[in-house]
C-alpha positions as CSV (number, residue, x, y, z in Angstrom):
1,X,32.3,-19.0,-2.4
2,X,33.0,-21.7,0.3
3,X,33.4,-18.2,2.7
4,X,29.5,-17.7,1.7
5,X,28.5,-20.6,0.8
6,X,25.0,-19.9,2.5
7,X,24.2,-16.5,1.1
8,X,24.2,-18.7,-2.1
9,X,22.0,-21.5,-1.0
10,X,19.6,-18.6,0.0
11,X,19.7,-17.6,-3.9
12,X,19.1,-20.3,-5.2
13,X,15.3,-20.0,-5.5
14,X,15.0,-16.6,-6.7
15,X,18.0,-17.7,-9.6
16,X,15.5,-21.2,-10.2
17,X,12.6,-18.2,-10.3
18,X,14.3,-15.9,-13.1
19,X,15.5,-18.7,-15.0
20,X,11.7,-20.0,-15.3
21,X,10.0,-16.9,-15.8
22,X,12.0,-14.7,-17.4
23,X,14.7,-16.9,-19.3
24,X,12.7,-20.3,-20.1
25,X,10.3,-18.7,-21.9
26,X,12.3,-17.0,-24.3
27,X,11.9,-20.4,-26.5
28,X,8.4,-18.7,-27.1
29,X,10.0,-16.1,-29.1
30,X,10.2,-18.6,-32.1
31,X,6.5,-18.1,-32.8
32,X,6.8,-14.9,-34.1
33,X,8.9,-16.3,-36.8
34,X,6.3,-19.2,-37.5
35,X,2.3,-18.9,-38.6
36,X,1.5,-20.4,-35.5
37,X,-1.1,-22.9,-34.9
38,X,-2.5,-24.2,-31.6
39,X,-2.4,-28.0,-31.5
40,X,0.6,-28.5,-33.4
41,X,3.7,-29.7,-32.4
42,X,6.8,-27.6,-32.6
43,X,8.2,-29.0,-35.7
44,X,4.4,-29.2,-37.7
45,X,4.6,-25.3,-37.8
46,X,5.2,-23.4,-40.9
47,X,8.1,-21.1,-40.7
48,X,7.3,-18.1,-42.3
49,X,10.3,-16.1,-41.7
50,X,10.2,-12.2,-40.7
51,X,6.7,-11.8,-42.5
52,X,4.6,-10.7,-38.8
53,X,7.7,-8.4,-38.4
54,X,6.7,-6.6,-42.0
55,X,3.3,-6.8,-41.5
56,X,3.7,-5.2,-38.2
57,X,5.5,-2.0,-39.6
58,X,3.4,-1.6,-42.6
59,X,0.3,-1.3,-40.0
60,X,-0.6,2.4,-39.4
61,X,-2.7,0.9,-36.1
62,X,0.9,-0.2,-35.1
63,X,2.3,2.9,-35.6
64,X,-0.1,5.1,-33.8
65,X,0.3,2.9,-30.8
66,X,3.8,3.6,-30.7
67,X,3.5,6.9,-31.0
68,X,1.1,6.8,-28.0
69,X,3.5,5.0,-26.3
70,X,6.6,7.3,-26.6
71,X,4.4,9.6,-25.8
72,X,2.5,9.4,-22.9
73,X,6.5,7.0,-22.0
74,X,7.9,10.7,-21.9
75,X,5.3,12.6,-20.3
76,X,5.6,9.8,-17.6
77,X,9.6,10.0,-17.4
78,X,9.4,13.9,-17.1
79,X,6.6,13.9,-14.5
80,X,6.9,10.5,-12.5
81,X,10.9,11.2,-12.0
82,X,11.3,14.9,-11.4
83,X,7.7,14.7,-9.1
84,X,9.0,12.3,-6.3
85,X,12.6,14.0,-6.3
86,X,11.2,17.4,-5.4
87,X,9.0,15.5,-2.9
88,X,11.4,13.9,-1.1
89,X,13.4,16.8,-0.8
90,X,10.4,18.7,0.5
91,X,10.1,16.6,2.6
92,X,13.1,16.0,4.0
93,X,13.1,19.6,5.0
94,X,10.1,19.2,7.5
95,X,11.0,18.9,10.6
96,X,8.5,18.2,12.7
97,X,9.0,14.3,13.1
98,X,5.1,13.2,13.4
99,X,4.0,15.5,10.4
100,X,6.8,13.9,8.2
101,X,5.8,10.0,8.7
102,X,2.1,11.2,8.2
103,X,3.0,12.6,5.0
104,X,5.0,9.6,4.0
105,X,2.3,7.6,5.1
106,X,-0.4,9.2,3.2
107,X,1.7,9.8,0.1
108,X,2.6,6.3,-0.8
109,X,-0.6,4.3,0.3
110,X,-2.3,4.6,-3.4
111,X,0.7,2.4,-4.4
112,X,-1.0,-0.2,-3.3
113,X,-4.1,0.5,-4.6
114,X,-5.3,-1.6,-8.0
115,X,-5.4,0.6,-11.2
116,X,-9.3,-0.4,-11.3
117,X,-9.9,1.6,-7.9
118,X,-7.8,4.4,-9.1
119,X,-9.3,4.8,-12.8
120,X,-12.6,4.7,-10.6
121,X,-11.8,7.7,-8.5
122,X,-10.3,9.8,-11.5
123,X,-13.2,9.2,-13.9
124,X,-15.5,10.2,-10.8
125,X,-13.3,13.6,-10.0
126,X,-13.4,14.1,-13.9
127,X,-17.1,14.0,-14.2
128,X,-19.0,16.7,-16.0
129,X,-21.5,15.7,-13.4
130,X,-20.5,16.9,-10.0
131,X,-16.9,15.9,-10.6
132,X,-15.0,17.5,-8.1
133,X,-12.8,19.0,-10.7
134,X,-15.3,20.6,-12.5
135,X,-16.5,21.5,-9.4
136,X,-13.4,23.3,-8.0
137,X,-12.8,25.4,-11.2
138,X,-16.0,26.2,-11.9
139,X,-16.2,27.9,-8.4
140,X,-12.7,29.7,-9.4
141,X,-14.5,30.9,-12.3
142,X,-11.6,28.9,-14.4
143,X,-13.8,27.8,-16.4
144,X,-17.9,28.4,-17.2
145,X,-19.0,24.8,-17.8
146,X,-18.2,21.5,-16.8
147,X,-15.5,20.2,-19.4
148,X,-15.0,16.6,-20.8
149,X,-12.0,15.7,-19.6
150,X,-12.8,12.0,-20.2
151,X,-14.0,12.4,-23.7
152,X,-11.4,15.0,-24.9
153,X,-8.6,13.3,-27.1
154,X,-5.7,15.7,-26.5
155,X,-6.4,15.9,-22.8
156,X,-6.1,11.9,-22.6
157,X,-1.9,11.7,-22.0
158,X,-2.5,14.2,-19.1
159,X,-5.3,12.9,-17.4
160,X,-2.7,9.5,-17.5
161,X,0.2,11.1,-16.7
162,X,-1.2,13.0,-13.8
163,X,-3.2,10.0,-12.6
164,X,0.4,7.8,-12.7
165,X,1.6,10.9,-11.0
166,X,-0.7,10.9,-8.2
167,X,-0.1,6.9,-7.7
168,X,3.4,6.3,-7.8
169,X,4.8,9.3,-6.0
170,X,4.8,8.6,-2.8
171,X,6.0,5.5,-3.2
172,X,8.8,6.5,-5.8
173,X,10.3,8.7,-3.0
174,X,11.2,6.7,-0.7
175,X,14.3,5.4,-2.1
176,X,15.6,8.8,-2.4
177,X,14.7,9.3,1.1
178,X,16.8,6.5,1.9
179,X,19.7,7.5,0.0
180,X,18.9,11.4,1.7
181,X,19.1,9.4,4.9
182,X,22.5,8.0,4.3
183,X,24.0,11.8,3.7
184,X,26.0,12.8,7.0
185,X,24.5,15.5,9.3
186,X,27.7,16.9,9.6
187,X,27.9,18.0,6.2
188,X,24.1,20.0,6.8
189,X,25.8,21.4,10.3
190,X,28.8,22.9,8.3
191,X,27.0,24.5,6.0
192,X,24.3,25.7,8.4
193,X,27.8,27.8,10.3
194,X,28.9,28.5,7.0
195,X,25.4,30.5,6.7
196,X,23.9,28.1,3.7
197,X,20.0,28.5,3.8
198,X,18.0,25.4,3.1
199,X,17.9,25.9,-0.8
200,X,21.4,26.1,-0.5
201,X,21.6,22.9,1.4
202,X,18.7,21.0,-0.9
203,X,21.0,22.0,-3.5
204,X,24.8,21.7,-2.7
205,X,24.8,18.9,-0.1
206,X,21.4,16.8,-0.5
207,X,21.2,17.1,-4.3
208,X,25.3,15.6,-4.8
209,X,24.6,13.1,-2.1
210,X,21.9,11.4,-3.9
211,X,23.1,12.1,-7.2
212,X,24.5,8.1,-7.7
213,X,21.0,6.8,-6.9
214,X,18.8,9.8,-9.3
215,X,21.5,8.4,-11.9
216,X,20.7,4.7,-11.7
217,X,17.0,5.0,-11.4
218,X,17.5,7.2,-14.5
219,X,18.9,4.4,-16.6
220,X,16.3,1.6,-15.4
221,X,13.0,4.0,-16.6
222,X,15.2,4.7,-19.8
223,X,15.6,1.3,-20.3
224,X,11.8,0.6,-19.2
225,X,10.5,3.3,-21.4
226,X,8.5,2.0,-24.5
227,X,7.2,-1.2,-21.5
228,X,4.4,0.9,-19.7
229,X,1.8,-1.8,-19.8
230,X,-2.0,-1.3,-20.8
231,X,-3.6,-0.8,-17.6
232,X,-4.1,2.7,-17.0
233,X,-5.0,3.1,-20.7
234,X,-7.1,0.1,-20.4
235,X,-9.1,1.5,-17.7
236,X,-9.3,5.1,-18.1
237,X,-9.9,5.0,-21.8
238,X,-13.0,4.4,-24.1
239,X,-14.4,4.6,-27.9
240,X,-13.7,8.6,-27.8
241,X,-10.3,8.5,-27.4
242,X,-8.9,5.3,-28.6
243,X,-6.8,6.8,-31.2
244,X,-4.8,8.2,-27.7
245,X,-5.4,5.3,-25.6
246,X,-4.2,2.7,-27.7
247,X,-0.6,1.6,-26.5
248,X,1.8,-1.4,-28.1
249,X,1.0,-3.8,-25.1
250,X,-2.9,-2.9,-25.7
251,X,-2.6,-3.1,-29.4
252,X,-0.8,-6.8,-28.1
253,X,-3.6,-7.9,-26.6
254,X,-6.1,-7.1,-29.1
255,X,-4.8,-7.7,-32.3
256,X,-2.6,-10.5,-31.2
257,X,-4.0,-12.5,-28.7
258,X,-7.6,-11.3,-28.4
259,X,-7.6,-12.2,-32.4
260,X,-5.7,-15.7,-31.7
261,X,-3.0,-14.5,-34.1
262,X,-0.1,-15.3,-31.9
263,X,2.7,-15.0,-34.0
264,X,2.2,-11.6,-34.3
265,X,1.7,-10.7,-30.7
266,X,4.7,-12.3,-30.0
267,X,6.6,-10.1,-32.7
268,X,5.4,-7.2,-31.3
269,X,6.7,-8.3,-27.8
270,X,10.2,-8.5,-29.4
271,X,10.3,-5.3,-30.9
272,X,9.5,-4.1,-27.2
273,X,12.0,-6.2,-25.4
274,X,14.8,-5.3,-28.2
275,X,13.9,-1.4,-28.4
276,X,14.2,-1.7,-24.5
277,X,17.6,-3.1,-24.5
278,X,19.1,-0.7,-27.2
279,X,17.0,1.9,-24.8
280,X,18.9,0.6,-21.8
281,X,22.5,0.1,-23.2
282,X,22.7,3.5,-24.7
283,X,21.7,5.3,-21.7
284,X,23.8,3.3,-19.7
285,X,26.7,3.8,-21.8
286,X,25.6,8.1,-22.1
287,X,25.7,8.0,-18.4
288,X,28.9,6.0,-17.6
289,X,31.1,8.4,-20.0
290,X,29.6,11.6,-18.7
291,X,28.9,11.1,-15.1
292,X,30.9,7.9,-14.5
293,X,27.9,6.2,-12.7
294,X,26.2,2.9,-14.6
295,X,24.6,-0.1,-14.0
296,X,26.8,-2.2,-15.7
């Protein structure tokens, strides 16, 4: 400690930043076991035990979110973890130094674009009126007439998933193309005498040497997998699909705070922070037995 006594004092503010932000207000978790009432001091509310909790599992409007959530929480495990994986290893395989940062480039800038912008654009390419979609498969002779895609309940997860899809990639990859990075060229040369092909390579050399890192990220989505947030289905949803759209941190907001009862928005936050630590533990503890990699 005295050895690094400085890389300490540099922590300090980010450990003062968790503590605030992510610890302190864990004191807030006692309204969900009071009726809450603004104004009142902490000691005039009326405890009313686990009666939000019941109320919350005997609403069918709760459960429909959660199954929205697991839901379109899976599609987005499948899709947004196996997507940037085959990416990065596609694109590890160009060689052509220029074309590869242009790629990179291109590929991760919607990262930083808001979810308003994006849910813009994908409502616009879903149109029925000129949407390039419609467009592009109509032309194909997919498909005869323009289809709803925006006002079609079963085709809601998938216009989410891919929309995620097409966001997050880019950036998503470019851990794995550090950890691809950090694999010795040596091993590539050996194999390339040895008369491997590059599928042979992407999948005995690259695919082992990044194995650790696929592993961990594996864990933390686990572990984030009912906490997707509400923006995507905020934005790209409406009144025709809003028994798809509706998610638990949507359902949150509206029936908690947007109707000032917030003793039960706050009980609905727990069961989300609790499912995502059993969530988190068990697949840490599945991973650590089987492939002896964990974060913990």
């Amino acid at each position: 400690m005295v050895s690094n006594k400085y890389l300490y004092f540099m922590a300090i503010p980010f450990v003062i930043w968790v503590f605030v932000f992510s610890y302190l207000p864990l004191w807030g978790w006692t309204m969900a076991f009071q009726k809450f009432r603004v104004g009142q001091s902490f000691f005039d509310q009326k405890w009313v035990g686990f009666d939000n909790f019941r109320m919350l599992f005997q609403d069918d409007q709760f459960l429909n979110a959660l199954r929205n959530t697991l839901a379109m929480s899976f599609m987005g495990l499948i899709a947004g973890f196996t997507v940037p994986i085959i990416f990065a290893l596609l694109l590890h395989e160009v060689r052509l130094a220029f074309l590869k940062r242009f790629v990179q480039t291109v590929s991760y800038l919607p990262h930083f674009v808001s979810w308003v912008v994006v849910a813009g654009i994908v409502t616009k390419m879903l149109a029925t009126d000129n949407g390039a979609i419609n467009q592009l498969l109509m032309s194909l002779n997919i498909i005869h007439e323009p289809v709803p895609f925006m006002a079609k309940e079963n085709l809601f997860w998938y216009v989410v998933t891919s929309a995620d899809v097409w966001k997050e990639t880019g950036w998503n990859a470019i851990i794995y193309l550090a950890a691809i990075s950090g694999i010795g060229p040596e091993l590539y040369e050996a194999a390339r005498v040895d008369g491997a092909s590059r599928l042979r390579q992407m999948w005995h050399i690259t695919m082992p040497g990044i194995r650790p890192t696929i592993i961990i990220l594996l864990i933390m989505s686990i572990g984030h997998l009912i906490s997707i947030g509400f923006e995507k289905q905020f934005l790209l949803g409406n009144n025709l699909v809003k028994e798809k759209s509706e998610v638990l941190d949507l359902y949150a907001l509206t029936y908690g705070l947007g109707m000032g009862r917030y003793s039960f928005g706050t009980a609905i936050n727990i069961f989300n922070s609790v499912v995502s630590l059993i969530l988190l533990f068990t697949a840490n503890g599945i991973f650590k037995k089987v492939t002896k990699e964990s974060i913990m």
